[in-house]
N, C-alpha and C positions, 0 to 999 in steps of 0.2 A: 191220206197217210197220217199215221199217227206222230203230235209232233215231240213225244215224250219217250220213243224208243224207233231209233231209225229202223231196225228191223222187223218192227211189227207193221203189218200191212194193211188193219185194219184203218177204219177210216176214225179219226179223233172225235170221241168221246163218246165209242162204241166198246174200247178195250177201258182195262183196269194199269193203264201202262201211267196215268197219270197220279195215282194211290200210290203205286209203289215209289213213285217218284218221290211226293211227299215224306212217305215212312224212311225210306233210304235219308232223305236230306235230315229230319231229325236226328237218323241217330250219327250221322258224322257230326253235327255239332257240338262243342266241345262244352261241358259240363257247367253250367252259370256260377253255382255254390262255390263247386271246388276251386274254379277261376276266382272270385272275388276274396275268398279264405288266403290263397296263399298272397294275393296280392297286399294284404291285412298285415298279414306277417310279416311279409315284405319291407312295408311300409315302419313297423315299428322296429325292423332291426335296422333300415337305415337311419329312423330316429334316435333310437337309444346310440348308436355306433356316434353319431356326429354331437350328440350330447356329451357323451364319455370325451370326444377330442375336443368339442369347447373346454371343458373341464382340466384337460389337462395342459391347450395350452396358456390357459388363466393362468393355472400354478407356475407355468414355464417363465411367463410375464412376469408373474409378483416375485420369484426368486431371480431371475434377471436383473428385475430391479432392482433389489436388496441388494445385491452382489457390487452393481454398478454406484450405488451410492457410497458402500463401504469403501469401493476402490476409489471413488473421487475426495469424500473425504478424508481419506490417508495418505491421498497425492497431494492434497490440499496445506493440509498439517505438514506434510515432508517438507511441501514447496517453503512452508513460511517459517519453520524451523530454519531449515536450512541458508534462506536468506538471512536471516537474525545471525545464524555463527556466522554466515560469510562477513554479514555487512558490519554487527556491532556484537561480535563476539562477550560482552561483557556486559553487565548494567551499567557503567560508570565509563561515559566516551572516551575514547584515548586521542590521541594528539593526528596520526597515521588516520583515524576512524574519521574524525570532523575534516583532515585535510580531503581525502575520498566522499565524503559527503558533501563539499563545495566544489568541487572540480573532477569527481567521476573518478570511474577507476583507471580510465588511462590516458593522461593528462600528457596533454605535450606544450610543456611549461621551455619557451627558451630566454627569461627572464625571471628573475625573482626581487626579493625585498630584501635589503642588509640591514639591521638596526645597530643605529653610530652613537646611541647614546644611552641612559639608564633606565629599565623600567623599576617604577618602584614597588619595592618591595616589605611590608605592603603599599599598597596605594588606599589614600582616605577621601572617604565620602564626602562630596560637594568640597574637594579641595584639590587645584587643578595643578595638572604634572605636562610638561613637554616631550616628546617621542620627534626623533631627527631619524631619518628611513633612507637610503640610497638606491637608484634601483642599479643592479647587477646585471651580467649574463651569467653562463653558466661556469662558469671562470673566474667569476665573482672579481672581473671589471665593469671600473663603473661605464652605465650605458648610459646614452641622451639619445630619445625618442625622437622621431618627427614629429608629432602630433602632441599631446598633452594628455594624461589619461586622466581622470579623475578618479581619488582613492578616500577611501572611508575606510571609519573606525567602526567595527562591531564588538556585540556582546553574545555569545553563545554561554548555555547553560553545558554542565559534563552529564547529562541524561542520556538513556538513550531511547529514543534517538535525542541527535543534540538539537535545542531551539533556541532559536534569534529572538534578542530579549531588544525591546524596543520604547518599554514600558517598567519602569518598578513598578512594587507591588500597592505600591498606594495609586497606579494609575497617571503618574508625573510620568514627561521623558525620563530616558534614562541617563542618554548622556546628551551633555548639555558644552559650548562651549564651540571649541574648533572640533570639529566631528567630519570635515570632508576638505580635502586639500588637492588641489589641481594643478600636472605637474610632470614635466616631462623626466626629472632626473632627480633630484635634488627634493624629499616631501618633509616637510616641517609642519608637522603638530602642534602650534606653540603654544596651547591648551584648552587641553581634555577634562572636563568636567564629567565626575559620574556619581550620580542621583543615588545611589544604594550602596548596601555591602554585601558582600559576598557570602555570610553567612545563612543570609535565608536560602539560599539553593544549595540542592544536591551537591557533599561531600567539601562545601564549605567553600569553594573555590570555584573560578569561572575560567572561558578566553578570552583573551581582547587578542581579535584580530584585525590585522589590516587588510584590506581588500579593494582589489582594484575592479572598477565598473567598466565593464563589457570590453574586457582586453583578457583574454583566455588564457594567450600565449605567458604574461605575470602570475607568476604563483604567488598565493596569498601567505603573509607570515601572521604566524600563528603564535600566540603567546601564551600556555599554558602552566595552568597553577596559578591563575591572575587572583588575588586575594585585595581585596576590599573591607578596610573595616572601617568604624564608627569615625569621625570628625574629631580629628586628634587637638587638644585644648592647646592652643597659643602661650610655647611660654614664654616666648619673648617680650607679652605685654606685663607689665609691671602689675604688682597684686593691690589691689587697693588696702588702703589703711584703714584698721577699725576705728572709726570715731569711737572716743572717751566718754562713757556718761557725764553728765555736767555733775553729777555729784560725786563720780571720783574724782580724788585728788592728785595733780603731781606725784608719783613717788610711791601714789599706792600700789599694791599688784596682794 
């Protein structure tokens, strides 16, 4: 029996059943050219398509970025602006600016400093003055501590921001003398020596603050407009006499 058409009955490879067989399978198969052409095409529109979206999400990136840089730095500038009018709205520190610059903006002060005797005014260079302090509550009765806190004399500039001077400008201390006093009630400064004058800094004048070390609850007094000039000439020393040439006479002039 033939095995290339079940109804032919001749015996295999007596008929032409196995010819047709071959002719018939060529032409179902599908066209080699045509097949490889479109798939060519194919292949270059999914190229160029995914080229085109690399392309444009490049640009989507590099304007992204642009955008996000703009918006950081103008948050950035807002931020620090903004801090500058909160914190030192001015060039030239105020008294309220340097108090928030030592003890934060929201101070929970249930002591302070009362000053009992005169700052001077001005006060002179390497010539020393005494400052007598109380400390108060907020009722401004006098208070006595358990403990003893220790209180120092500083120097701030009126810059802003303001800076703790520690140092004149020749590199000496600055203040020199009694500069730290320990003390539950009662603080006597009985002299302050200060190394400069006040005219080399910012707006000619400085603070001389008191401040107390590592007691939070004391608010620091603050002294501003502190003015420091040159070492004032002693007049209370008598002026020396001109010696007379030996060859002027008595009586000449």
């Amino acid at each position: 029996m033939c095995n290339f058409n079940v109804y032919c009955q001749l015996e295999e490879g007596t008929c032409k059943c196995h010819e047709k067989a071959m002719i018939q399978g060529q032409n179902n198969m599908p066209p080699t050219g045509f097949k490889a052409q479109n798939n060519n095409l194919l292949m270059f529109g999914l190229l160029n398509m995914i080229t085109q979206q690399n392309k444009l999400i490049q640009s989507a990136y590099t304007k992204m970025k642009d955008v996000l840089e703009i918006i950081s730095n103008s948050h950035g500038k807002s931020n620090e602006k903004d801090f500058n009018n909160k914190t030192f709205p001015d060039q030239i520190t105020c008294k309220s600016t340097l108090q928030a610059y030592l003890c934060g903006a929201n101070p929970h002060h249930t002591c302070s400093l009362m000053i009992c005797s005169d700052i001077p005014t001005p006060a002179y260079k390497e010539r020393c003055f005494s400052i007598l302090l109380r400390l108060v509550d907020n009722s401004e009765k006098f208070v006595t501590l358990t403990n003893a806190v220790m209180f120092k004399v500083n120097i701030y500039t009126t810059e802003n921001p303001p800076k703790l001077l520690t140092l004149n400008t020749s590199g000496e201390k600055l203040i020199r003398g009694t500069d730290e006093v320990n003390s539950k009630s009662i603080i006597f400064f009985s002299k302050i020596i200060i190394n400069e004058v006040s005219s080399r800094y910012l707006n000619g004048a400085l603070f001389l603050v008191f401040m107390p070390q590592n007691a939070d609850f004391i608010q620091p007094l603050i002294i501003e407009d502190f003015v420091i000039k040159a070492r004032k000439p002693d007049t209370a020393r008598p002026s020396k006499r001109i010696k007379r040439s030996e060859t002027e006479k008595p009586g000449d002039e």
